[in-house]
N, C-alpha and C positions, 0 to 999 in steps of 0.2 A: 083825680087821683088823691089832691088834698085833702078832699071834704070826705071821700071815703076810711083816710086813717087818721084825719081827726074825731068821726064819729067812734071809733076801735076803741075798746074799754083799756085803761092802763098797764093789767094783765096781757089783755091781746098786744099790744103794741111791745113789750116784752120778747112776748113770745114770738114775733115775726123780727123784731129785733136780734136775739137770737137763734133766728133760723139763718135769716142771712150773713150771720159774721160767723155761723158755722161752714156756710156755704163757700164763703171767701178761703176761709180756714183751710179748706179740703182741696183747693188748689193752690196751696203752695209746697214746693221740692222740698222733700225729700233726698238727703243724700246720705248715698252709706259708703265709706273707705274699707277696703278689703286689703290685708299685704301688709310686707313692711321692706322699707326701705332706709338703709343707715343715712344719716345727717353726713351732708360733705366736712364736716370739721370731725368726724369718727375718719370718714373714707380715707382723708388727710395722713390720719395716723398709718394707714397701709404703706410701706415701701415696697415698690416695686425691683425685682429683683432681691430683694432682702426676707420678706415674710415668707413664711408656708402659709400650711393649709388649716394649721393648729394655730397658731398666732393671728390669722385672719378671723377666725371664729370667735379665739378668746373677746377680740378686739369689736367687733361689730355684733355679735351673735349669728346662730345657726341660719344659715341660709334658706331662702324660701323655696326651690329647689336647687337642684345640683347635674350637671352634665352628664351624661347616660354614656358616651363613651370613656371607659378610664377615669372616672370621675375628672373629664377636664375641666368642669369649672364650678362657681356658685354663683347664682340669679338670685336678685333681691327684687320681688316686683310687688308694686303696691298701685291699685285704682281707685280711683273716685267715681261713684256710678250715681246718677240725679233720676229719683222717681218721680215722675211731676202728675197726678191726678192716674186717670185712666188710660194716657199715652203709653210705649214702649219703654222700658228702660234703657238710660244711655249714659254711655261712657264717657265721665264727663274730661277726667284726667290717665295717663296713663304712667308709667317711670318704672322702666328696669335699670338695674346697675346688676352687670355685668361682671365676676372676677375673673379672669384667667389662669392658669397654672401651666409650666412646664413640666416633663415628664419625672424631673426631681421634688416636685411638689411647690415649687418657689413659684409666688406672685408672678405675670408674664405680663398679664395689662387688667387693667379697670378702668370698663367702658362704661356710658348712662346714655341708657337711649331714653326717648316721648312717644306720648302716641303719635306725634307727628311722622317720626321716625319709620311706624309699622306699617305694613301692605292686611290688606281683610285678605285674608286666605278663605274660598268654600271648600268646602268640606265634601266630597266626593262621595256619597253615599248607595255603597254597592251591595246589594243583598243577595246573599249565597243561597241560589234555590234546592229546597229539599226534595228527597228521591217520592216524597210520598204527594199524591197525586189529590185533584179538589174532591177528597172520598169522606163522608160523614166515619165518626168514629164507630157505629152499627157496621156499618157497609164494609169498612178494613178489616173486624175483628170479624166480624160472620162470613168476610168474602173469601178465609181460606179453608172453609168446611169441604168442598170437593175435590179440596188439591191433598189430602192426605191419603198416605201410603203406609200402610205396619212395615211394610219389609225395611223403611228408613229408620226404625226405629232399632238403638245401640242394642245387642242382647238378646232381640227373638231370632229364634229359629223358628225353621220350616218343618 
């Protein structure tokens, strides 16, 4: 193997030099952060029982979503995802902070969950079958030429 890339012209040796430190290069992660999550010296500032809904916002900014029943709450969620070469992507960190409200608007709790914290929920995937039957788009449009009738039609007489 020596005597083969000692014979390699200077240029060659270059050029497999940098084939290989691109190759190294092209397997390492990737990570991309998605989200936001306020810093616990903001969350601090939250009083429980004391803040609303407006004073929570001003204080931390607009939430990442928010609770679909009654607007009960605001979700701060932020992840950290690692792309590593050709592998799957994966989730490498997870963190929601959680706010809650009573039905007066006032702060109730502020929870912080991890990815440790969450269950992999699958996803149930049920497909509504349509009335129409495995008929080419010829065959459906030209299959009702013997089913017509005038006398259906609004407006003629006999």
């Amino acid at each position: 193997m020596l005597k083969v890339v000692n014979r390699l012209k200077p240029a060659s040796k270059t050029l497999v030099f940098a084939a290989c430190l691109a190759a190294v290069g092209a397997c390492t992660p990737v990570f991309k952060n998605h989200g936001y999550v306020p810093p616990p010296e903001d969350l601090a500032k939250i009083k429980v029982g004391v803040d609303n809904r407006d004073s929570v916002e001003e204080t931390i900014g607009a939430p990442t979503a928010s609770g679909v029943v009654r607007d009960s709450g605001f979700y701060y969620v932020t992840s950290r995802i690692r792309h590593y070469g050709p592998k799957r992507p994966k989730v490498v960190s997870r963190e929601l902070v959680a706010i809650s409200f009573d039905q007066r608007g006032v702060v109730r709790n502020i929870e912080r969950f991890g990815l440790e914290d969450g269950y992999v929920i699958v996803l149930d995937r049920r497909v509504t079958d349509s009335n129409v039957e495995d008929k080419g788009f010829l065959r459906q449009l030209l299959g009702n030429i013997g089913n017509f009738n005038p006398a259906n039609i609004p407006g003629a007489s006999n």
